[in-house]
C-alpha positions in Angstrom: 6.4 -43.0 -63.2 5.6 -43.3 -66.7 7.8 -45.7 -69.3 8.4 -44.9 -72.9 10.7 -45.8 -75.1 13.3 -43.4 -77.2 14.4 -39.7 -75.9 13.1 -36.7 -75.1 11.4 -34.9 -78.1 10.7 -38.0 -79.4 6.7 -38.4 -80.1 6.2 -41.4 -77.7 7.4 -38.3 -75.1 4.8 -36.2 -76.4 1.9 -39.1 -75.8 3.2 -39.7 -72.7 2.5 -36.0 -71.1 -0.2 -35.4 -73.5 -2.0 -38.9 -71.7 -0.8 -38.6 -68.2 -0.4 -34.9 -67.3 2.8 -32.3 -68.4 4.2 -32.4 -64.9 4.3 -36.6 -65.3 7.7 -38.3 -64.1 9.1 -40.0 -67.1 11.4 -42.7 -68.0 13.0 -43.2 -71.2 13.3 -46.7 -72.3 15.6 -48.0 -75.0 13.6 -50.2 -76.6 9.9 -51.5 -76.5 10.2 -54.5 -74.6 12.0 -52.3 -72.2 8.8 -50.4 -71.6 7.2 -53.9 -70.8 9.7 -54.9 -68.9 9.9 -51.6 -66.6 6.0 -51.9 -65.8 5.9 -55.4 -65.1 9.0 -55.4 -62.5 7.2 -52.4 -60.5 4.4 -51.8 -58.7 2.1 -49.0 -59.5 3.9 -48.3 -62.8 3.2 -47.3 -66.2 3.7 -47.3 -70.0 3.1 -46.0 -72.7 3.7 -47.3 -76.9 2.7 -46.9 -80.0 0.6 -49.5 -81.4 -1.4 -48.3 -84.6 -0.5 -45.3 -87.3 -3.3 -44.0 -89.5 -0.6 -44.6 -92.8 1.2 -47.8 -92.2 -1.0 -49.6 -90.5 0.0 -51.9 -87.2 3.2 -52.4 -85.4 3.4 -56.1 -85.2 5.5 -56.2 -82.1 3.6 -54.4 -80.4 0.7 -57.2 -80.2 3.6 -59.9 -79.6 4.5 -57.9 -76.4 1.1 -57.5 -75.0 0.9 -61.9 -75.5 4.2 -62.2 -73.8 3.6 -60.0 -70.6 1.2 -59.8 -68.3 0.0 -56.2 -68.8 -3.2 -54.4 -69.5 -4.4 -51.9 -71.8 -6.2 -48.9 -69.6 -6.0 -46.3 -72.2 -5.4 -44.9 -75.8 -4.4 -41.4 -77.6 -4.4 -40.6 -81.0 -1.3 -38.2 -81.4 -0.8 -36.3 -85.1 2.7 -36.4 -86.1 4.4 -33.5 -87.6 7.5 -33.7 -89.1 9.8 -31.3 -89.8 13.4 -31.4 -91.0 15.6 -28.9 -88.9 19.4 -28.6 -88.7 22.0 -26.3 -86.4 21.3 -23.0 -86.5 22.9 -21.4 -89.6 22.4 -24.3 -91.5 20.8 -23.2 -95.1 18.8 -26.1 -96.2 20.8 -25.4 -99.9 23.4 -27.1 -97.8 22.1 -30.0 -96.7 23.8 -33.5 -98.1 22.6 -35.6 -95.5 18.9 -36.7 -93.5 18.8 -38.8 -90.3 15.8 -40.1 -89.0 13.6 -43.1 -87.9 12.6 -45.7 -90.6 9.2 -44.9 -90.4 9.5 -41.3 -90.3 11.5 -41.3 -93.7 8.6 -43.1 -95.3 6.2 -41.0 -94.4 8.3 -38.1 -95.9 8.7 -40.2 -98.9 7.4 -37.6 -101.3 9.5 -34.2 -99.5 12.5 -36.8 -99.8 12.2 -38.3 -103.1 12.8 -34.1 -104.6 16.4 -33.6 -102.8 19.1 -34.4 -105.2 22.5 -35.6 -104.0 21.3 -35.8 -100.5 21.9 -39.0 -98.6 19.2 -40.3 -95.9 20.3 -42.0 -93.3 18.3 -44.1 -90.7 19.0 -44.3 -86.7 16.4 -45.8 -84.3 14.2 -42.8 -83.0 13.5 -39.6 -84.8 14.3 -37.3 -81.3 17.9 -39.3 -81.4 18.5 -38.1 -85.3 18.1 -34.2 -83.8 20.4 -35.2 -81.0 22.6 -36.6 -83.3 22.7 -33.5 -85.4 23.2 -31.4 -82.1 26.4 -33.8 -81.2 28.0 -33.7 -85.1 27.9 -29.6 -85.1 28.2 -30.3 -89.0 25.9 -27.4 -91.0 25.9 -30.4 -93.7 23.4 -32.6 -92.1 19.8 -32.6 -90.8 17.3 -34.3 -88.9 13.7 -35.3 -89.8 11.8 -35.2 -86.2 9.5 -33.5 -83.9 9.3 -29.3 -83.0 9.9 -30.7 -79.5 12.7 -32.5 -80.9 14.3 -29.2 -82.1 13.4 -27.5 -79.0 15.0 -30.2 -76.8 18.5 -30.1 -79.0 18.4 -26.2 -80.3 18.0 -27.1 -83.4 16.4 -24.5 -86.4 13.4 -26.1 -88.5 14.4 -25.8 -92.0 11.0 -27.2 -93.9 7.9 -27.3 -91.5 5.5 -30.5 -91.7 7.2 -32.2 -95.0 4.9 -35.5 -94.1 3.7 -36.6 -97.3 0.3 -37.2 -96.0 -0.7 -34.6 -93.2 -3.9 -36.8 -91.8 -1.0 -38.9 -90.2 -2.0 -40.5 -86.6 -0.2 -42.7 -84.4 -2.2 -44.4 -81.7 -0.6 -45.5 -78.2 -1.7 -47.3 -75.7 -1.2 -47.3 -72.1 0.0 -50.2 -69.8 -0.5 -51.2 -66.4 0.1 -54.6 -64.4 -3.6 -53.2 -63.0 -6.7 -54.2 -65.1 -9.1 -50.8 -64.7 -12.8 -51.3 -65.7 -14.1 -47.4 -67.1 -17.5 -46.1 -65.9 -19.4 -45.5 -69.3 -18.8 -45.8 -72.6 -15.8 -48.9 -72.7 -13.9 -50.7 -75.4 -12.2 -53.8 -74.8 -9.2 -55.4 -76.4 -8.9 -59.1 -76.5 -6.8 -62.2 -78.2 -8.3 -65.5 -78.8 -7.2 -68.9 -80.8 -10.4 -70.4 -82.9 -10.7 -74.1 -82.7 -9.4 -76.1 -85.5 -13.0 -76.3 -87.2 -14.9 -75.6 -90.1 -15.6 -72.0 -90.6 -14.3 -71.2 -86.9 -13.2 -67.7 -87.6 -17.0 -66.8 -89.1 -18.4 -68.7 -85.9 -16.2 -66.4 -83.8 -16.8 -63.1 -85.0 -20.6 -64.1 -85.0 -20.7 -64.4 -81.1 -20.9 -60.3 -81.0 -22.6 -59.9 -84.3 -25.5 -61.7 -82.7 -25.6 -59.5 -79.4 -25.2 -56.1 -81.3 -21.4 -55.6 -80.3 -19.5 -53.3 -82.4 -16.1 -54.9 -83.7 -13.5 -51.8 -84.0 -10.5 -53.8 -85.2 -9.1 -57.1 -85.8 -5.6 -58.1 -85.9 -4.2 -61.8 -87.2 -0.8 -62.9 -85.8 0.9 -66.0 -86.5 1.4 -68.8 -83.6 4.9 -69.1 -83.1 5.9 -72.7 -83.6 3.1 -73.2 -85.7 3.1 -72.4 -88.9 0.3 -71.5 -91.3 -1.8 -71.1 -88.1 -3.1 -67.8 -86.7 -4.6 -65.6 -83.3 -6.4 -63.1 -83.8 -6.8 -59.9 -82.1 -9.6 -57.9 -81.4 -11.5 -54.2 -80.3 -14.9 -54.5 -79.6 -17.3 -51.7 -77.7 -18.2 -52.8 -74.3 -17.1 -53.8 -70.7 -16.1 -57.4 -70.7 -17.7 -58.4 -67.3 -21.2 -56.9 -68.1 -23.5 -57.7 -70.5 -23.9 -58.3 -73.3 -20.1 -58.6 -74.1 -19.9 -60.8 -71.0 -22.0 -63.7 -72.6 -20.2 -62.8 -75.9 -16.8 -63.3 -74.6 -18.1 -67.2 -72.4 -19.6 -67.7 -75.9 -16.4 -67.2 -77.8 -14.9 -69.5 -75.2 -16.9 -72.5 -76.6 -15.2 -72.0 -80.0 -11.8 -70.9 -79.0 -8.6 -73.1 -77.3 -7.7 -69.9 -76.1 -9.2 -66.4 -75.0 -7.5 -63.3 -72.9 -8.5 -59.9 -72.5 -6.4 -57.3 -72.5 -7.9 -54.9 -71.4 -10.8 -52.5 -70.9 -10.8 -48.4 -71.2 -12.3 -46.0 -72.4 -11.8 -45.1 -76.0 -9.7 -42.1 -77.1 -12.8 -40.3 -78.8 -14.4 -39.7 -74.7 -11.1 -37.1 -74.4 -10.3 -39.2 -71.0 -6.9 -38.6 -69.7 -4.9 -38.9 -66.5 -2.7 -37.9 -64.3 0.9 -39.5 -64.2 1.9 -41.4 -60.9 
């Protein structure tokens, strides 16, 4: 069974079957930490969450949930969100005075948005729960901003197709198992470390794979709770982190660090690897 958080329609639904298979058993979660929560408590479980969109950048709690629990990263997917603004069906978009949706989904129809006059945008926590909400208020004043499953899910007509303000808009998730899996292949690895309290310690750091060749995808700061003004950083590098040369990168960072943890290994997204759901 497969965790997510939000409803069905919503786009974490979407990367869920897209990742594990259409016919994949899925459990709606309400919340993120839910989604942890539900894989760590049970055996031979999974989840799946956004962690990265191509427009606004990370989602911070994301990387605070992967330090709290003890999870593993064993895959990623790139998803494209469209967005779409759809209402009952009879609605005429002339009509329209008021626009639920995510937070994040209203910026990224900032432009669309910002030419409605007298039109009132209003936020709720998931963009499939703004179609249902429009499906429960049978008002033909109000619309939702959300997903053609979305509209599918809560018979709902699309009134303006893709209104995202930029259309090369990604959101990456990531999948979640109490399981660390090592791919065959091509591998990136996701890791979190704390750099000693020294001079130039971050530049030390980062050098350990610049010296062995290692690609570095991405990297993350985070502050330490409890102390401020100090940092972690998180990191994606290209390799398997128990073969070389990442092996001897990740001992070498070790030297230099008061603390290191991998969180996992997979293969990236770009391979077109996917599973199916359990």
């Amino acid at each position: 069974m497969i965790a997510y958080q939000g409803e069905p329609g919503s786009f974490s639904e979407q990367a869920a079957k897209k990742f594990f298979g259409p016919n994949a058993l899925l459990v709606p979660q309400p919340n993120f930490a839910d989604v942890f929560r539900y894989v760590e408590e049970r055996p031979n479980r999974y989840g799946i969450v956004p962690i990265e969109n191509s427009l606004f950048g990370s989602i911070h709690q994301i990387y605070d949930l992967l330090l709290k629990h003890k999870l593993f990263i064993v895959g990623e997917l790139k998803l494209r969100i469209e967005l779409h603004l759809m209402a009952l069906p009879g609605t005429r978009f002339k009509n329209v005075k008021i626009i639920y949706s995510q937070l994040q989904a209203i910026n990224q129809c900032e432009n669309f948005l910002n030419q409605l006059k007298d039109v009132q945008v209003e936020t709720v926590h998931d963009t499939a729960a703004a179609a249902r909400y429009v499906r429960e208020n049978s008002k033909h004043n109000v619309a939702a901003i959300a997903s053609e499953s979305a509209a599918k899910t809560h018979g709902l007509k699309i009134l303006k197709r893709n209104i995202e303000s930029d259309h090369r808009n990604y959101t990456r998730f990531i999948a979640l198992s109490q399981k660390m899996e090592r791919p065959h292949g091509k591998a990136k690895t996701s890791l979190v470390f704390i750099a000693k309290d020294i001079p130039g310690a971050l530049f030390r750091a980062l050098a350990v794979f610049a010296l062995r060749d290692i690609n570095l995808m991405k990297i993350e700061s985070r502050p330490i709770v409890g102390k401020p003004w100090e940092y972690m950083f998180y990191l994606d590098v290209e390799g398997v982190d128990n073969k070389e040369p990442l092996l001897n990168a990740l001992n070498h960072l070790k030297e230099l660090s008061t603390f290191v943890r991998v969180l996992g290994c997979y293969t990236p997204y770009e391979n077109g690897i996917h599973r199916k759901g359990k």
